[in-house]
Steps between C-alpha positions, in 0.01 A plus 500: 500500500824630382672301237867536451775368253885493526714388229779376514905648367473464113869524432570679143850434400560814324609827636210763653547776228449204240192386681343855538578541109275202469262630764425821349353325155193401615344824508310634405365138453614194442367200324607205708218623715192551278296637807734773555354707234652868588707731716520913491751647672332715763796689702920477426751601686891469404783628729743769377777220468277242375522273776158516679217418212139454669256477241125433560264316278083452462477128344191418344408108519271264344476265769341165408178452682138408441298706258200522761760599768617788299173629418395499873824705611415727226861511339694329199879564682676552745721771599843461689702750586875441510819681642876394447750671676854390337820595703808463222733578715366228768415305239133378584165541368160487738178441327218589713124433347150565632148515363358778377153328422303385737744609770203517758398129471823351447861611609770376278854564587838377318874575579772353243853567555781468267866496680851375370567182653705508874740230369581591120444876397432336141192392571154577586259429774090539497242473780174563471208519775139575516128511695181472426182554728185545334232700713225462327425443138084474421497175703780348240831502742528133476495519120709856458795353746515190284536710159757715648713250692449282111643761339747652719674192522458414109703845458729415703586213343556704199735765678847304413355395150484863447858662621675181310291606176566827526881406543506304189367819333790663626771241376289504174614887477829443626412653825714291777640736700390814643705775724475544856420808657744733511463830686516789300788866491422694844286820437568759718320480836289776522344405160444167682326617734238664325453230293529272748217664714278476171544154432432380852182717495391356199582115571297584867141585219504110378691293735412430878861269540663737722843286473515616177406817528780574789757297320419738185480866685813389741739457246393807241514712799845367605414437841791269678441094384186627317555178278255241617632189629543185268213317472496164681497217267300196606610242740691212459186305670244597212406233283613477156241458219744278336619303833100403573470359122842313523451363912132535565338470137250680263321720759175751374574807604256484816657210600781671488399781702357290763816361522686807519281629785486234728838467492570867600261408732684284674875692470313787699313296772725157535818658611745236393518196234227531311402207263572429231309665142432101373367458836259827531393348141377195633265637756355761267447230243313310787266808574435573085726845549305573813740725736288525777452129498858379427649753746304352824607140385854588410538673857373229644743275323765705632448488829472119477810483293665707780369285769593162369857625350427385180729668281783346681354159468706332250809640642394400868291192531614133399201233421519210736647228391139324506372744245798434274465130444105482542354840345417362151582872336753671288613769235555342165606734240237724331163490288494594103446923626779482719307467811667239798395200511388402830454078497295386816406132534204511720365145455847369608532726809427359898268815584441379817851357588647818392265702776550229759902522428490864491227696618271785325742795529789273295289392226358884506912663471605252236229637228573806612879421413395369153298807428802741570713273309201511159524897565939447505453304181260727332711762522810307360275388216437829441845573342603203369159510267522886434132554589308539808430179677281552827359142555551158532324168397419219700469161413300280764479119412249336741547124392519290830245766680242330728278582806783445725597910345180555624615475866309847645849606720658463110217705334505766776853532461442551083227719558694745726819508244254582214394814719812613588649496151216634352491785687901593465574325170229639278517426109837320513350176390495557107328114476425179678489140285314271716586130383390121585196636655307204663200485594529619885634804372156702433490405874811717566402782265144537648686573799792721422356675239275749683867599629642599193462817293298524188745643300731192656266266405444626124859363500448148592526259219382112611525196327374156559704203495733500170288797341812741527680290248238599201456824319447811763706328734828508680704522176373904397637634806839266546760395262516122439848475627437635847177300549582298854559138433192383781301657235640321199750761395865485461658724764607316811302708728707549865199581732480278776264204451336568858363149616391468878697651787586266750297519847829508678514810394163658637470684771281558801213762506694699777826489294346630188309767725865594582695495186142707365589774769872497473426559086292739598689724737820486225283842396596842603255424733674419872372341788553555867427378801295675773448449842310620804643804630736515222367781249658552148459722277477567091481764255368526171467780235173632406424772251170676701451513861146346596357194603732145389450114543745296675540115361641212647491135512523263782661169421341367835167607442375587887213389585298869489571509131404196395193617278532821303683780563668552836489851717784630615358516875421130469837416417673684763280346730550196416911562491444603885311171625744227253863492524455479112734767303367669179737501183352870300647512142635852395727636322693845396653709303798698565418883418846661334471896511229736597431489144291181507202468380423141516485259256190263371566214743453754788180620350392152370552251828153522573454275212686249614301128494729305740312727856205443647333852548441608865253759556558883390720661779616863500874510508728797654706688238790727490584717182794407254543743258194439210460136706343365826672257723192283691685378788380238717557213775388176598499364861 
């Protein structure tokens, strides 16, 4: 398997003739890096005016690895070989690096760049990127990738250690400034020529980057526009090596890279908002950096965020009135890192009058409404504390709880919101102080817990009765003056007290069946009514043609489909015989330009939870550009 790295933009605040002063001193070695014990210059080439400079090196290392694993590959180091092409006049530097030893068991290849900033011509950006894929190494791959990737990444730790040290050096001299490129007096043209024709001939013997070579030969033979064109500097939409360690935190560089690449990822396949870098964060953290992994749950988390419309929840949906004087829950300022604090009095909550009052789907959108509001928060916390605050604590005091919380339509309900917001709010829950546990609660956990994550649950802190008072407890993670007043503290603590919801306020089975479907239609999902004889017809966009899988969900189950999964046949038939009509959820998506080449909710609705799968059925198709449209219609 191919292992890859991308760095982030280091920013250098210095101009990029000061930077490749600095650059240049650490050959031919340099002793920040101890392993890099030698380079020999093995071919040079300099323009006539001094702008094009490609030099190539051989770099001898001393790579740290096992004695015995040495002696089996039969060498004491390792050979690089090394070629920077420098364009003054462009101002950039490419660094391009490959093995020399062992180049038939293992292919390493590294591109740096050096260009001046897009925004400030002052400054300096870097970017580095690189693979790995080991062959075969004596039956040591697992071992040899390990080594490399240890000390790749232990190097490039070192790389802006380096350039600054060399730049003190520089100061130290009195070296602060150094010239731009300037071109040099015309020669005459025919002298040009010739010597044009040479040079290009003998940059073509140790360079295979034709840009350069047709950038070089075009202008000394003073073809029209021989100059090359200005290099492009990097995109606004790169992420800054500085911006990750001030908004994201202290990344290593693989994390880094993983970051970096499933977020480009997602720019070039999920045309449209993408979300946001504290966000990809969280779902890499919840697969241990795995991209494969964190990319199938994050697209599923997409489409489900698309679905439901939840990043217009806050601004869109109001609590019920019900939820407001009898949810037992509330945000009371923040924890001693910063985090939200998140206060939820459990034991003082009417579980079951709350589901009776308000049904499943209610319950389900209000935690869903405090989780977008902890992300809001996070953020917010994030630059009033100066450092990067991705998580939020929750306090849970379960005095008062009894088996009347164990009511199973109340513990179904819990169970399902655990699911859902541990599959779409991975590692946002920085710690959980369970307080006042009594003794039903191992009751509770035994049943819940199964639910929950094991990195969640490494964050669970529970204490007994009055144990959170003593040392370990509530005080080392909030400040005395913000400690609720239920729980002895001084701060008059404004979540709602909870307390039992009256029964004039539940409702029947059939009405909370209802207000469950009406919440769950308010998704981009629609509904529509279809009758006998009366066809209608959908679209949706589909990346491949081939075979797709139609969903649906009846909410008057007919009697065919009663167990399992229904046929299609079986439920036209039995739309023929009964007067009944058939409400099919679908939705779409408007297709702008001829351009369009869908976006990850198109590809990703087959994930969606809320259908009922009907067998595979082949779907007609007519080309859109790089897309499919499946077409079909219901009778």
């Amino acid at each position: 398997m191919v292992q890859k790295y991308q760095s982030p933009v280091r920013v250098y605040k210095h101009p990029f003739e000061l930077i490749m002063a600095a650059y240049e001193r650490r050959f031919p070695t340099c002793p920040l890096i101890p392993m890099f014990v030698d380079s020999d210059t093995v071919n040079e080439f300099r323009s006539e005016d001094g702008a094009i400079h490609v030099i190539e090196r051989r770099c001898k290392l001393d790579v740290d690895a096992p004695r015995l694993l040495k002696k089996i590959a039969g060498v004491d180091y390792v050979y690089f070989v090394q070629k920077n092409s420098l364009n003054s006049r462009e101002r950039t530097l490419h660094i391009e690096a490959r093995n020399e030893t062992f180049s038939n068991r293992v292919i390493i290849n590294e591109h740096c760049c050096y260009t001046v900033h897009p925004e400030n011509e002052d400054w300096t950006c870097f970017e580095q990127s690189a693979s790995l894929d080991i062959k075969s190494f004596f039956g040591f791959e697992s071992t040899v990738e390990k080594i490399a990737m240890k000390q790749y990444t232990s190097n490039i730790k070192k790389g802006k250690e380096i350039i600054e040290y060399y730049l003190r050096q520089l100061e130290e001299e009195g070296i602060t400034f150094v010239p731009r490129w300037t071109p040099p007096t015309t020669v005459p043209s025919s002298e040009a020529s010739s010597k044009g024709k040479k040079q290009a001939a003998a940059l073509a013997l140790i360079t295979p980057d034709a840009a350069v070579q047709e950038g070089l030969s075009g202008e000394a033979l003073g073809s029209p526009g021989g100059a090359p064109e200005p290099a492009v500097g990097p995109p606004d939409d790169k992420l800054d090596a500085d911006y990750i360690k001030r908004y994201l935190g202290d990344l290593t560089p693989l994390q880094e890279s993983c970051l970096i690449r499933l977020r480009q990822w997602l720019q070039e396949t999920h045309k449209g908002k993408i979300p946001k870098d504290e966000h990809i964060l969280r779902f890499l953290r919840a697969r241990d950096f795995n991209i494969d992994k964190a990319r199938e749950i994050m697209c599923q988390s997409l489409t489900w965020r698309k679905q439901h419309q939840v990043d217009y929840i806050l601004d869109t949906w109001t609590p019920p009135q019900v939820l407001q004087d009898y949810y037992a829950g509330g945000w009371h300022h923040h924890d001693k890192d910063g985090r939200p604090l998140y206060v939820l009095r459990l034991g003082q909550m009417d579980t079951k009058g709350l589901v009776r009052a308000l049904g499943e789907e209610a319950l389900l959108r209000y935690v869903l409404s405090i989780n977008e509001e902890g992300l809001r928060r996070c953020e917010e916390n994030t630059k009033v504390f100066g450092r990067p605050i991705s998580s939020w604590t929750c306090l849970v005091d379960l005095e008062g709880l009894n088996m009347r919380h164990l009511w199973r339509p109340g513990v179904k309900a819990l169970l399902r919101t655990i699911e859902v917001v541990e599959a779409n709010y991975p590692e946002t829950l920085g710690r959980l102080l369970i307080l006042r546990a009594p003794r039903v609660f191992p009751v509770l956990w035994t049943l819940v817990s199964p639910f929950i994550d094991d990195n969640t649950r490494r964050k669970f802190l529970i204490y007994a009765g009055n144990d959170y008072q003593g040392p370990g407890g509530l005080l080392d993670y909030i400040d005395k003056e913000i400690i609720p007043d239920f729980l002895s503290g001084e701060c008059m603590c404004e979540v709602p007290e909870g307390g039992l919801v009256p029964k004039s306020l539940y409702r029947t089975a059939e009405e909370l069946e209802n207000e469950d479907l009406r919440l769950w239609t308010e998704t981009i999902y629609q509904s529509a009514s279809v009758f006998k004889g009366a066809p209608h017809e959908g679209s949706h966009v589909t990346r491949w043609p081939g075979f797709y899988i139609l969903q649906w969900k009846f909410h008057s189950m007919p009697a065919c489909a009663a167990t399992n999964l229904p046929r299609v046949d079986d439920v036209l038939a039995s739309l023929q015989v009964s007067s009944h009509k058939c409400k099919v959820m679908y939705y779409t998506e408007v297709i702008g330009s001829e351009d369009f080449r869908g976006s990850m909710t198109s590809l990703e609705s087959s994930h969606s939870g809320f259908s009922q799968l009907s067998a595979a059925t082949t779907s007609s198709s007519q080309s859109h550009s790089s897309s499919m449209i499946s077409r079909w219609r219901f009778y």
